[in-house]
C-alpha positions in Angstrom: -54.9 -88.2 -33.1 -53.0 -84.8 -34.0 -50.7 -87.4 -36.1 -53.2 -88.9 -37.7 -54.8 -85.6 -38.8 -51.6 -84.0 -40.1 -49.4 -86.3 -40.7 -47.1 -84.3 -43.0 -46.7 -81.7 -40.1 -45.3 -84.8 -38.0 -42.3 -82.8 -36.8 -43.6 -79.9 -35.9 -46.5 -81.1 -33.8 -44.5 -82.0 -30.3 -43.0 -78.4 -30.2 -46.5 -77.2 -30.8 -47.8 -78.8 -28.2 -45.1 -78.1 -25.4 -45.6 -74.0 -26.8 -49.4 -74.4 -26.3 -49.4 -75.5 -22.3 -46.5 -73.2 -22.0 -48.4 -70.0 -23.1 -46.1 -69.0 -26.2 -48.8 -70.4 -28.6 -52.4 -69.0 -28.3 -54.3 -70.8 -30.4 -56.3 -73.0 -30.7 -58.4 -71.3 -28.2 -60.5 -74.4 -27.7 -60.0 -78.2 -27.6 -62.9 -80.5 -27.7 -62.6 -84.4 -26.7 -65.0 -87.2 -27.5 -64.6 -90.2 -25.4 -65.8 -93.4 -25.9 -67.8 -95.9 -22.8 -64.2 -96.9 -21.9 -63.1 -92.9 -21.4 -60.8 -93.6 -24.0 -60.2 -90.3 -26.4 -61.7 -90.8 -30.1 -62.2 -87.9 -31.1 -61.5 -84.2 -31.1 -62.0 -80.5 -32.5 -59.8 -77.6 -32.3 -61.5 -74.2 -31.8 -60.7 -70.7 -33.0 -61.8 -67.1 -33.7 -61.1 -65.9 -36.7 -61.7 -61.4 -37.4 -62.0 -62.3 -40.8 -63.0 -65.5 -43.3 -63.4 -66.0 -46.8 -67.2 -66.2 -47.8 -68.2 -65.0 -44.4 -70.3 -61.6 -43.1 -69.0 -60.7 -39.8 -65.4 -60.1 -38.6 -65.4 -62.6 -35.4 -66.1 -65.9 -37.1 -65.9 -68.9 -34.7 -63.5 -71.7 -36.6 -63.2 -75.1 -37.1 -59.3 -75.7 -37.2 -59.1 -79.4 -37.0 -61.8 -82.5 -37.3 -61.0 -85.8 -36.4 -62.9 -89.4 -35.5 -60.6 -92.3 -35.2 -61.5 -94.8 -38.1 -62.8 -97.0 -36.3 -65.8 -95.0 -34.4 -66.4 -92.9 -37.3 -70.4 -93.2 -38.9 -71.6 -93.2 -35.1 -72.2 -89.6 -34.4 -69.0 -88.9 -33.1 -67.9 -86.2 -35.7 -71.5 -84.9 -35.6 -71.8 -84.5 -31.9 -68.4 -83.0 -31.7 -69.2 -80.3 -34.3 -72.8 -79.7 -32.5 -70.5 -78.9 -29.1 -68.3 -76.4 -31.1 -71.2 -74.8 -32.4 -71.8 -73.8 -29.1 -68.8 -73.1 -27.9 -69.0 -70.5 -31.2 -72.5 -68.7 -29.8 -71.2 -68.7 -26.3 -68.5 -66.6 -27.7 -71.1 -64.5 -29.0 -70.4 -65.8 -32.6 -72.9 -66.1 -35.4 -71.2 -67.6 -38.1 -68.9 -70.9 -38.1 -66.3 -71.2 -40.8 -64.2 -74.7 -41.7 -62.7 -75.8 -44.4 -61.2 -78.6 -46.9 -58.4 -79.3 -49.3 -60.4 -79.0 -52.5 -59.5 -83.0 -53.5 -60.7 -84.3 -50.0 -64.2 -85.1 -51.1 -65.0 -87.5 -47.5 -65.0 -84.4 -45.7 -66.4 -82.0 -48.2 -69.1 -84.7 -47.8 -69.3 -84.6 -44.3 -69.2 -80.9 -43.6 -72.4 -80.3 -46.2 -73.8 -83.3 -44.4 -74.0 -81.0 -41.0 -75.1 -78.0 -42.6 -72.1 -76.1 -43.7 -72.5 -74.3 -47.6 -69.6 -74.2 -49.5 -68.3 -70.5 -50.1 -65.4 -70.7 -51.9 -62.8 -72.5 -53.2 -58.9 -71.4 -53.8 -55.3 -72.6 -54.9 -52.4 -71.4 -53.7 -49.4 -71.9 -55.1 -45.8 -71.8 -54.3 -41.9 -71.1 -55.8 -38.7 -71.4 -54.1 -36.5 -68.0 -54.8 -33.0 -67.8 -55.5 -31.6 -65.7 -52.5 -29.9 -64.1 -56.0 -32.9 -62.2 -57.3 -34.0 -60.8 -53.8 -33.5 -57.7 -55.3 -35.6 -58.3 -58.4 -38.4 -59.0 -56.0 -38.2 -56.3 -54.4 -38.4 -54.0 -57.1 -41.1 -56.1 -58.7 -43.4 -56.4 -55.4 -42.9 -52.5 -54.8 -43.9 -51.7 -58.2 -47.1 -54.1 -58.2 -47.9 -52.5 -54.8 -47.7 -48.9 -56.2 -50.0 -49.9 -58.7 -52.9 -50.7 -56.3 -52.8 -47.0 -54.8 -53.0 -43.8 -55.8 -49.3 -41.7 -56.0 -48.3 -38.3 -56.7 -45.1 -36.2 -56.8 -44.8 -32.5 -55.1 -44.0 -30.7 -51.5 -46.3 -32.8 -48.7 -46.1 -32.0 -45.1 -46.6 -35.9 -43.6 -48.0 -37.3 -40.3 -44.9 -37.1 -39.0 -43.7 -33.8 -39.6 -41.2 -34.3 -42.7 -41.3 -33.1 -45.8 -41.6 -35.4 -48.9 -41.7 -35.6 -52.5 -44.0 -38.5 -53.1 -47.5 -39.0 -51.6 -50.0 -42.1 -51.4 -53.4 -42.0 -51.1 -53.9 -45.4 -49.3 -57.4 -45.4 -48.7 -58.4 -48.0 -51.5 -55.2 -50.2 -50.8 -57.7 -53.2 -49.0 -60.8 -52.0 -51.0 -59.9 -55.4 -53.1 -58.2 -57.8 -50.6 -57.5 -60.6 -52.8 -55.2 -57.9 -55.1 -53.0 -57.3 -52.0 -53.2 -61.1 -50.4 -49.6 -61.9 -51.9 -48.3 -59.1 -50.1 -49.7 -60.3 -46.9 -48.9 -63.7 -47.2 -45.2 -62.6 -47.8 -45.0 -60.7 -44.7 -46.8 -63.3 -42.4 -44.3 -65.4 -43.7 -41.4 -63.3 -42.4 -43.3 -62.6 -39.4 -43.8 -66.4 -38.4 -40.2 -66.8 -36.8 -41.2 -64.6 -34.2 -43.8 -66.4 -32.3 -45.8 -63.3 -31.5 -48.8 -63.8 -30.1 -50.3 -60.6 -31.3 -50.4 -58.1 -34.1 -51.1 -54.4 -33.6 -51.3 -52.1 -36.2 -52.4 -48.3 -35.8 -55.8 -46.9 -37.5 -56.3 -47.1 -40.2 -54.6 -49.1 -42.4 -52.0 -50.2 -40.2 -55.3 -51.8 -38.4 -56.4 -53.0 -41.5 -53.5 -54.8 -42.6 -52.6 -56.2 -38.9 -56.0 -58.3 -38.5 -54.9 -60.0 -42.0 -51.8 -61.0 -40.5 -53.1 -62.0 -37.4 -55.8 -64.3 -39.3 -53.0 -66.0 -41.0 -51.0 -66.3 -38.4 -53.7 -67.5 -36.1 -52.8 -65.0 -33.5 -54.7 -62.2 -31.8 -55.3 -58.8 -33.2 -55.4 -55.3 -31.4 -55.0 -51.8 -32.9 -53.9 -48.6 -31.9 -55.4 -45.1 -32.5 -53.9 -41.8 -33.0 -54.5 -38.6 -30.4 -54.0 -35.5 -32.3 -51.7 -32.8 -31.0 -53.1 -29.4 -30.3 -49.6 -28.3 -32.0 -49.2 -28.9 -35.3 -44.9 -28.1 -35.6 -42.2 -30.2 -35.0 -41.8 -34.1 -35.6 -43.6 -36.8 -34.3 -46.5 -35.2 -32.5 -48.8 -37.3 -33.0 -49.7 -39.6 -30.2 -51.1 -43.3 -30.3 -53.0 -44.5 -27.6 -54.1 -48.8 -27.2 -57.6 -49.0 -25.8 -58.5 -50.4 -22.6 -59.8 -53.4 -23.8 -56.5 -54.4 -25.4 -54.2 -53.5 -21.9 -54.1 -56.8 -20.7 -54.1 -59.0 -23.9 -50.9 -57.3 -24.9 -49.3 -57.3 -21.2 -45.9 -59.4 -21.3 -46.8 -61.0 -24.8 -44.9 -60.9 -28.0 -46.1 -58.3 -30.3 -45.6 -57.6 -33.7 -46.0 -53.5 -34.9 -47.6 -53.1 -38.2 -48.2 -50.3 -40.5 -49.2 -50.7 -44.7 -46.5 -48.4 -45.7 -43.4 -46.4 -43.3 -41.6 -43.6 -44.5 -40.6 -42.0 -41.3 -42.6 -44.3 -39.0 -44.7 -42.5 -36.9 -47.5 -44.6 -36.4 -45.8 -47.0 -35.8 -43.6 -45.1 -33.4 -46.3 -44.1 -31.5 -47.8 -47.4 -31.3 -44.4 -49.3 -30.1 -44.4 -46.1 -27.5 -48.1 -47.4 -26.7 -47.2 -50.7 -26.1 -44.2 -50.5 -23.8 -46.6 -48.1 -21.6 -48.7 -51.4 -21.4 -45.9 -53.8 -20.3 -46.3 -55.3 -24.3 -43.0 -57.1 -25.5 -42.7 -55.6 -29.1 -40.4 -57.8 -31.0 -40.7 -57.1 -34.6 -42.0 -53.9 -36.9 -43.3 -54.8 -40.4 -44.8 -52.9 -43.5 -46.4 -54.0 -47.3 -44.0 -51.3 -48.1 -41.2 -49.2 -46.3 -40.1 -46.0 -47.7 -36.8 -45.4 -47.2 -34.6 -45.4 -44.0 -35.7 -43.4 -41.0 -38.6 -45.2 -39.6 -37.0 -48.4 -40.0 -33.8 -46.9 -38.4 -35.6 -45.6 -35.3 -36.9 -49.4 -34.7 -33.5 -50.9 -35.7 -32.1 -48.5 -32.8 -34.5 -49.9 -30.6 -33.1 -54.0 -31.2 -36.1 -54.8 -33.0 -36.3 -55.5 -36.5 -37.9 -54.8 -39.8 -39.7 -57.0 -42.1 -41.6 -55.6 -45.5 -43.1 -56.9 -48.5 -41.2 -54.5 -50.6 -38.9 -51.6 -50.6 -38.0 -48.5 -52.1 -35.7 -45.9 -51.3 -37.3 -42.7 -50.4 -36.2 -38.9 -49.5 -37.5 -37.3 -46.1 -36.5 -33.8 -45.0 -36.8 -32.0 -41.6 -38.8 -28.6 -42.4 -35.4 -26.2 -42.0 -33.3 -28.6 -44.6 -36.3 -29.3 -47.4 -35.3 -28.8 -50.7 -38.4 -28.1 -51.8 -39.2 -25.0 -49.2 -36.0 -23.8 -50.4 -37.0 -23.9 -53.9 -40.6 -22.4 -53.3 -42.8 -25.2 -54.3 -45.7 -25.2 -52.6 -46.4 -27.1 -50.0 -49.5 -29.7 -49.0 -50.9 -30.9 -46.0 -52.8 -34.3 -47.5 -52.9 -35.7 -44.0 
C-alpha cells in the first residue's frame, strides 16, 4: 500500500521500512490499519507531530503524513473512519489542531480532505535547480549576502558570548520574525543535514532553538533545545554554560543528534550544547549554521570528528582579549550580548 501511495519513492521505501522497526527512523510516530471482514489490510494512515505547520496556531500539530484506501474499498467509509481514528490519536496526544496536505493538482483528495472537515490554508510551489559543483562558491557568497540582508549588522569593537573580540556584530533577533524570507536557507541546510539520519535536532535558545525546530519539521525528526547558564565571571572564553532540560534527557540518550545554531563565529553555543549532550549519553553527529563566521567554531567541532554544514559562509576575524587589534588601537569596546 506504501507503493501504491508513493510510487515515485519506490526505492527508497524498503530501506525505510527496515530503519523504522530498527529504531534509526522515528517517524511516523503512528501507523493506523483498516482491515476488511477477511482481516485483510485496506487501508492505512501514517501519524505525526509536527512543532510547526503552515496555516496552523499552535506549535504541536498532530499530522496526517500519508492516506490511503485500496481502489477497490474506497467510497465505503474506509478513508473516513481511518481519519476519525487519527483524529483521536491527535487529542490523545493532547493536540488541538490536525494538519494534512495535497499536491496542488490532486483535486480527488483536495475533495476528500474538505469532504471531512479540513479548510484549506494555504497553497505553495516549490521549485528546484541542479548546481554546477563549479559555482559553489558563487552561492556561497550570494546566500551569505541575501542572509545579511535579513538582519541587522554593524562594524566596531564587540565583546561576544564567547569571550572574543570582533569587528562585526548582528543583531539576530528579527532573523525568523518573517519565516518564509529565511525558508531557502533552511531548506538548504535540512538538505545537507539529511545524510545523517539524526533522529533529533537541538539547537541552543534562542535562535539556535528557533532555527532547529524548522529543521526538525522538515526533516520529520524530533526537536529539543538547550539553554544557556550564565557564569558569575564574566573573563576568559567560553564561560557560558548550556544546560538540556530534564524533559529532553532521555529522548536524546544514544540517538543521533544534530547541533544547530543560526549563525557561529566562535561557537559557543553550540559548544556548550555538544558539551550538554555528551553529559546526556547523546550521539552528536553533525553541527550546522544559516551562516558560519569564520574558522574557530567550526574548527573546535572539526577536532571533535564531527562535521559542519551551513547555508552560507563568510570569512570572519576573532581575537582573544590580549591579541585584539582593536584594544590595541583604543576603539571602544561593546558588550551587545
Amino acid at each position: 500500500m506504501r507503493h501504491a501511495l508513493w510510487p515515485d519513492a519506490f526505492d527508497s521505501l524498503e530501506g525505510e521500512v527496515e530503519r523504522y522497526f530498527t529504531g534509526a527512523l522515528t517517524n511516523p510516530l503512528e501507523v493506523l490499519l483498516a482491515f476488511d471482514e477477511r482481516g485483510a489490510a485496506v487501508g492505512f494512515v501514517e501519524l505525526s507531530i509536527r512543532p510547526y505547520v503552515d496555516g496552523c496556531d499552535t506549535s504541536r500539530v498532530a499530522y496526517l503524513e500519508g492516506w490511503y484506501v485500496a481502489p477497490n474499498h474506497r467510497r465505503r467509509g474506509v478513508g473516513r473512519a481511518l481519519v476519525s481514528a487519527a483524529e483521536a490519536w491527535g487529542r490523545a496526544q493532547g493536540c488541538t489542531e490536525f494538519g494534512s496536505d495535497a499536491l496542488l493538482d490532486n483535486e480527488v483528495s483536495t475533495a476528500a480532505h474538505l469532504a471531512l472537515g479540513f479548510e484549506e490554508t494555504e497553497q505553495i510551489r516549490y521549485f528546484r535547480k541542479v548546481l554546477d559543483h563549479r559555482d559553489a562558491g558563487t552561492e556561497s557568497a550570494a546566500g551569505e549576502t541575501s542572509l545579511l540582508n535579513l538582519v541587522s549588522a554593524r562594524n566596531g569593537h564587540f565583546r561576544l558570548e564567547s569571550g572574543y573580540h570582533g569587528g562585526l556584530w548582528l543583531d539576530l533577533d528579527a532573523l525568523f520574525a518573517r519565516p518564509r524570507l529565511i525558508d531557502p536557507f533552511v531548506a538548504r541546510l535540512a538538505a545537507a543535514l539529511a545524510p545523517y539520519d539524526v533522529a533529533v535536532v537541538c539547537g541552543a535558545l534562542e535562535g539556535g532553538a528557533f532555527l532547529a525546530q524548522l529543521v526538525a519539521r522538515s526533516l520529520g525528526v524530533e526537536f529539543c533545545f538547550t539553554r544557556g547558564v550564565r557564569p558569575s565571571i564574566a573573563d576568559g572564553l567560553y564561560r557560558t554554560r548550556y544546560e538540556l532540560p530534564g524533559a529532553f534527557a532521555a529522548r536524546v540518550r544514544s540517538r543521533r543528534v544534530a547541533i544547530l545554531d543560526d549563525v557561529m563565529s566562535a561557537g559557543s553555543a553550540m559548544r556548550g550544547t555538544y558539551a550538554a549532550l555528551h553529559a546526556q549519553g547523546a550521539m552528536p553527529v553533525v553541527a550546522g549554521a544559516l551562516l558560519v563566521l569564520g574558522s574557530t567554531g567550526a574548527s573546535y567541532f572539526e577536532q571533535q570528528g564531527v562535521n559542519v554544514e551551513a547555508a552560507a559562509r563568510r570569512d570572519y576575524d576573532l581575537w582573544v582579549p590580549s591579541q585584539c587589534p582593536l584594544c590595541a588601537a583604543g576603539v571602544p569596546l561593546e558588550d551587545p550580548a
